[in-house]
C-alpha positions in Angstrom: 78.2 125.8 85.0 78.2 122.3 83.4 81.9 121.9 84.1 81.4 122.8 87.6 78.7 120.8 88.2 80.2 117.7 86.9 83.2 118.5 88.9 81.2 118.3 92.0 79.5 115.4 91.7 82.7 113.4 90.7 84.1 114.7 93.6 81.2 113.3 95.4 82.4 110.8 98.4 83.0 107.1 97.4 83.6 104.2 99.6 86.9 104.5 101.0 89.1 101.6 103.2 89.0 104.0 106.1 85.1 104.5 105.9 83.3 103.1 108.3 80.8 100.1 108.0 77.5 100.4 107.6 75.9 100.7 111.1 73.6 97.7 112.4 70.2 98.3 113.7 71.0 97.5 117.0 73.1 100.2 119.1 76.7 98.5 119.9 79.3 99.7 122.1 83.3 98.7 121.3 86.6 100.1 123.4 89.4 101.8 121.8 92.5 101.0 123.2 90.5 98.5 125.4 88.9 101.5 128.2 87.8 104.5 125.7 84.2 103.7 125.0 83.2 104.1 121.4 79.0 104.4 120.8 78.6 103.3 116.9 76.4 106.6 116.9 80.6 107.8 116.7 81.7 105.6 114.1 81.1 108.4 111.5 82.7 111.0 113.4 86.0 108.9 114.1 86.0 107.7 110.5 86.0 111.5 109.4 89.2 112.5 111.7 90.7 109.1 110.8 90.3 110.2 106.5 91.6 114.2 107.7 94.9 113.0 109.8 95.7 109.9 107.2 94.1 110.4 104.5 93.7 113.9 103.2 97.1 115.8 102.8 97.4 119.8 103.5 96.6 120.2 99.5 93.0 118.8 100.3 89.6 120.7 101.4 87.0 118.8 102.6 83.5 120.4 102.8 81.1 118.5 104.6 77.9 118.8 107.1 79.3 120.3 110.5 76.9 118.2 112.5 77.3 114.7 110.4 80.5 114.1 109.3 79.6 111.4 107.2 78.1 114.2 104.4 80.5 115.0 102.4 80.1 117.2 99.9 83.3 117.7 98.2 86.8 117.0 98.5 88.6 119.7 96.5 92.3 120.1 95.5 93.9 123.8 97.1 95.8 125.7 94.0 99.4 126.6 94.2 101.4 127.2 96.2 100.4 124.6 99.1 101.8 125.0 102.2 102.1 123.9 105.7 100.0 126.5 107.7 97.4 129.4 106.9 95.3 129.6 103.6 96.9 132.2 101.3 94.1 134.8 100.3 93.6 133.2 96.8 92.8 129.7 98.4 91.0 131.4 101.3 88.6 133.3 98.2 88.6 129.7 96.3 87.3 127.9 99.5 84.8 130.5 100.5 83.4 130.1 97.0 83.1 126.5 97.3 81.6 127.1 100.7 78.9 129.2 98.7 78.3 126.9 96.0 76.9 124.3 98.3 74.8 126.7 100.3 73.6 127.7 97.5 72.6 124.6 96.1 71.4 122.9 99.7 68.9 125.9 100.0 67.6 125.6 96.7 67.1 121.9 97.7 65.5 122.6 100.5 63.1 125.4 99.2 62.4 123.3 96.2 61.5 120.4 98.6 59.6 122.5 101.4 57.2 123.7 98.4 57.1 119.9 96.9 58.1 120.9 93.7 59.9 118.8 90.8 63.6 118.2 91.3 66.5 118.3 88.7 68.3 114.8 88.2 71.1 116.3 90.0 69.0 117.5 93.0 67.6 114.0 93.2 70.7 112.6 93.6 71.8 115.5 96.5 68.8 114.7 98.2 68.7 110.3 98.2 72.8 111.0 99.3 71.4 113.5 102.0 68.5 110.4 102.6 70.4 107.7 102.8 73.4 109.0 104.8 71.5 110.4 108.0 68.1 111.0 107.0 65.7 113.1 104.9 65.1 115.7 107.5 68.9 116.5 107.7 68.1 118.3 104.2 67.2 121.2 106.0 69.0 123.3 107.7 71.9 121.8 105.6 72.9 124.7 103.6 73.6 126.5 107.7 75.6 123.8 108.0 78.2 123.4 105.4 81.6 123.8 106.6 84.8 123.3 105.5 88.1 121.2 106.7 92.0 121.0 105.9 93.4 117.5 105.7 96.5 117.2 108.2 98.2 113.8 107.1 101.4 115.6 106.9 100.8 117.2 109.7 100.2 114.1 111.7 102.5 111.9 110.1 105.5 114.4 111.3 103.8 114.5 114.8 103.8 110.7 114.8 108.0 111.2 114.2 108.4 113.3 117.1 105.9 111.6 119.3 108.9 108.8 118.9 111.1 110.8 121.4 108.2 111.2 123.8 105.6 108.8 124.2 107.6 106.4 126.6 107.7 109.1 128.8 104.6 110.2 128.8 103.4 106.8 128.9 105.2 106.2 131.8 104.2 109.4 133.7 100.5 108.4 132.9 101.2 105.1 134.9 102.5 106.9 137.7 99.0 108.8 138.1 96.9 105.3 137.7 95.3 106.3 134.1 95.3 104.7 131.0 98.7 105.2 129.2 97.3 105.7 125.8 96.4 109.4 127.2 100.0 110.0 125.7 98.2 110.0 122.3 96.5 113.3 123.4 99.1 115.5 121.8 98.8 114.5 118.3 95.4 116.1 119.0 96.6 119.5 120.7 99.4 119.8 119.2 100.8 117.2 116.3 103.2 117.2 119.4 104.9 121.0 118.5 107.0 121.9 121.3 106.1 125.5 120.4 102.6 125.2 119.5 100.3 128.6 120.5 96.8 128.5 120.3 94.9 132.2 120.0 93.3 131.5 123.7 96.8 131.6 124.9 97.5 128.2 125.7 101.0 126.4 124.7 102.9 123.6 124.2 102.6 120.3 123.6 99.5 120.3 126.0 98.2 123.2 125.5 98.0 124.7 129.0 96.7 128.3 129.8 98.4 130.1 132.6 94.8 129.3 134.7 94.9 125.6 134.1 98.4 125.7 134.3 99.1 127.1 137.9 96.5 124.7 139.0 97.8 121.8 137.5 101.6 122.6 137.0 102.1 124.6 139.6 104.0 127.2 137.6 102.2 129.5 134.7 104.9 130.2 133.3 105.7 129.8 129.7 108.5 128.2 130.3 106.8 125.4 132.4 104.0 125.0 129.6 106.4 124.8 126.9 108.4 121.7 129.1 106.6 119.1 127.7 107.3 116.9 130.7 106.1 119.1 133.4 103.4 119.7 131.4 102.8 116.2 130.6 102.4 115.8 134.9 100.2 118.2 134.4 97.7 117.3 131.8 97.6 113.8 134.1 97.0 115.6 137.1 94.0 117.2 135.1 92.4 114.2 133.4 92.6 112.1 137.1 90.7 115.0 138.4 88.4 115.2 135.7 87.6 111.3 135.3 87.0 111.5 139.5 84.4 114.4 139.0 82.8 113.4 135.9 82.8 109.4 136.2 83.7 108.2 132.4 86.1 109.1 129.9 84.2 110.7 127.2 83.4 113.4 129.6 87.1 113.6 131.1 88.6 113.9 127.5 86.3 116.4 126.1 86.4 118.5 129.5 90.0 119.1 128.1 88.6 121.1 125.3 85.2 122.3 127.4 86.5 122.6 130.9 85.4 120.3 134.0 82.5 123.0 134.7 81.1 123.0 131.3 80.6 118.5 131.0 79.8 118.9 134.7 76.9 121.7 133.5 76.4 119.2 130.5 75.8 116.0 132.6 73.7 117.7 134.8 71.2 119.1 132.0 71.5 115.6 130.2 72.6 112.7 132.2 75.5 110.2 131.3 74.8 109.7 127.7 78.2 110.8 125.9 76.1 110.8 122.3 73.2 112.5 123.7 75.1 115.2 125.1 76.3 115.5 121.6 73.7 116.0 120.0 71.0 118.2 122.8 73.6 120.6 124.5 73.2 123.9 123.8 76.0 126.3 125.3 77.9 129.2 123.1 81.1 127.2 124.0 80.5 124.1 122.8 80.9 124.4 119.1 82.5 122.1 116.7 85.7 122.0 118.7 84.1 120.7 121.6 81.6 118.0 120.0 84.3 116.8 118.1 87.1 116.8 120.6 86.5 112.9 121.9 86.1 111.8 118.5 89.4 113.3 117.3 91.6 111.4 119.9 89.6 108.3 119.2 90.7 108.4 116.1 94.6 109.9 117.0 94.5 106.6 119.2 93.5 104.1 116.7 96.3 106.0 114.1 99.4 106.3 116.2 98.4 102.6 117.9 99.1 101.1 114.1 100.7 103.9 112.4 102.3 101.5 109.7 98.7 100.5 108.8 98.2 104.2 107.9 102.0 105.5 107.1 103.5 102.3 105.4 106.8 104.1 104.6 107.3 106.3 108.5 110.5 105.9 109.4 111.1 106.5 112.9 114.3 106.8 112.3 113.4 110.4 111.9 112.8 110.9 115.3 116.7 111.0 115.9 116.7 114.3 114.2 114.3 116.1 115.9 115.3 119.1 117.7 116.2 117.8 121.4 113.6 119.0 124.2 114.7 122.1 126.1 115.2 119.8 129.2 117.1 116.9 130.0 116.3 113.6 128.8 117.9 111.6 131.2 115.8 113.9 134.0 112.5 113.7 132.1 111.3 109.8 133.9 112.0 111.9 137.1 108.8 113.0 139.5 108.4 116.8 139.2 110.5 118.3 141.6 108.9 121.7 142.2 105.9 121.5 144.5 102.5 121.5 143.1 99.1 121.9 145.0 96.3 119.4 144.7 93.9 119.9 141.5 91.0 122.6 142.6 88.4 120.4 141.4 89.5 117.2 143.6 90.9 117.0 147.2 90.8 113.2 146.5 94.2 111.5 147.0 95.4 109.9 144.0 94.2 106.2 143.0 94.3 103.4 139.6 91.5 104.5 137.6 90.1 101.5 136.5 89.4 100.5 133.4 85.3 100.3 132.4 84.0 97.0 131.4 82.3 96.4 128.0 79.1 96.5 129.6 79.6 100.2 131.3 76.8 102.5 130.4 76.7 103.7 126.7 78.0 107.2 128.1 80.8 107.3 126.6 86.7 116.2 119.9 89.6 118.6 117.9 89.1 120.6 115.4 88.8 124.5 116.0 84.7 126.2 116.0 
């Protein structure tokens, strides 16, 4: 028990280069690729997916509070063998006891503290981390709220590579629809850009698309129009125009691909414009962990693939060349879609620029899985 517990608090978080600064009193509002508003109320959020996609490799397990990403509990090293993909059912028993051990120990904090009694040296120091991260109240509850996370940063740094053969296309098709082109980044969120990527809802692709958002969108649910990653790119930009027309800010667009346009439209309605606020009050059955975190994850996918040598000093992009072609024509990929495609349900608007907000908009504004 004495090893363990040393081993925990040494694994404790320390500062980090990728941790955000200490927040100022005052709330403050910055853009991300100059138009995707960032509240500070995100910074810890953004700093967490920015540490899981270029910090923590697939051999690291981070458990941490599911509702503030800035308590971190523990950063613990997966035993052999370590591989790309599922746990094997040793590290899948290993993580579920680490899990357990934390519980434990946040509910034995917080029943010690609910009853005022004397704390251990070690529980004194659980509870001024807990304190002085987000709060003393955040101490309970806590022990509900201990999750656990899989760094990517091989992951991402391979979907970086293969983004390489893409991302001036999709840039350019973003520009065609009048949005911002660093919507291209979205992949590396969905997918790590996997032309074969399959989600359990049934979605595929490098966009994800379901066969319901993709006949809308695509005009063909197939799966071999959601596996094209060029139709499919016309399609995710059909989607996000209609879902910045009907929802009026990006925040609400981005995560709407995660939630749906109904469920931020139901959100906005219940809460009002506040991106953080919805956050942190809505209550639906759908909008777990994936869903609060989604606009945080391609804040930080932006920042990454925007300055990926900052974060990858030794990518070589060179790489790229060696990547598996598309199944489609390159030289046909700039092209407009050539199969007809209805108008988006959700707007009968014709297409126009999106503009991009100004610093002063209002301070409205994931993905992991729930």
């Amino acid at each position: 028990a004495r090893r363990q517990r040393q081993m925990c608090i040494r694994d404790s978080p320390s500062p980090s280069p990728i941790d955000p600064a200490p927040l100022p009193k005052r709330s403050r509002l910055t853009l991300v690729a100059g138009v995707f508003p960032k509240p500070e109320e995100l910074d810890p959020q953004v700093a967490f997916w920015r540490k899981v996609y270029a910090k923590w490799g697939e051999d690291k397990v981070v458990i941490h509070d599911n509702r503030y990403l800035n308590l971190i509990y523990q950063v613990v090293r997966l035993p052999e063998p370590v591989g790309d993909g599922y746990y094997t059912p040793e590290q899948k028993a290993f993580i579920d006891r680490r899990l357990e051990y934390w519980r434990e120990r946040l509910r034995n904090l917080e029943a010690k503290l609910a009853k005022n009694e004397t704390l251990s040296p070690w529980e004194e120091k659980l509870a001024r981390y807990v304190a002085q991260r987000v709060g003393e109240k955040a101490v309970f509850g806590a022990a509900e709220r201990v999750r656990s996370q899989r760094g990517l940063r091989e992951r991402f740094r391979k979907g970086l590579e293969i983004s390489q053969r893409y991302e001036p296309l999709f840039r350019g098709i973003f520009r065609q629809y009048g949005l911002p082109e660093e919507l291209a980044y979205l992949p590396h969120v969905e997918s790590s850009f996997q032309l074969a990527a399959r989600s359990h809802a049934g979605a595929v692709g490098m966009w994800q698309f379901t066969p319901g958002a993709a006949k809308t969108f695509i005009g063909d649910d197939s799966v071999e129009a959601r596996l094209n990653p060029v139709l499919s790119a016309h399609g995710a930009a059909r989607y996000l125009k209609a879902a910045y027309e009907r929802l009026g800010s990006w925040p609400l667009a981005i995560t709407s691909y995660n939630h749906g346009i109904g469920g931020m439209k139901r959100a906005r309605e219940q809460h009002g414009d506040d991106f953080v606020k919805i956050l942190r009050e809505y209550d639906h059955p759908l909008f777990g962990f994936a869903s609060r975190n989604y606009y945080a994850e391609f804040l930080a996918a932006c920042e990454i693939a925007s300055q990926p040598q900052r974060f990858f000093p030794d990518l070589d992009f060179r790489l790229a060349d060696a990547i598996e072609p598309a199944p489609v024509q390159l030289a046909a990929l700039e092209k407009p879609v050539v199969k007809a495609h209805p108008q988006p349900a959700v707007s009968a608007k014709p297409i126009k620029t999106v503009k991009r907000p100004e610093i002063k908009a209002k301070p409205a504004l994931r993905r992991s899985r729930n």
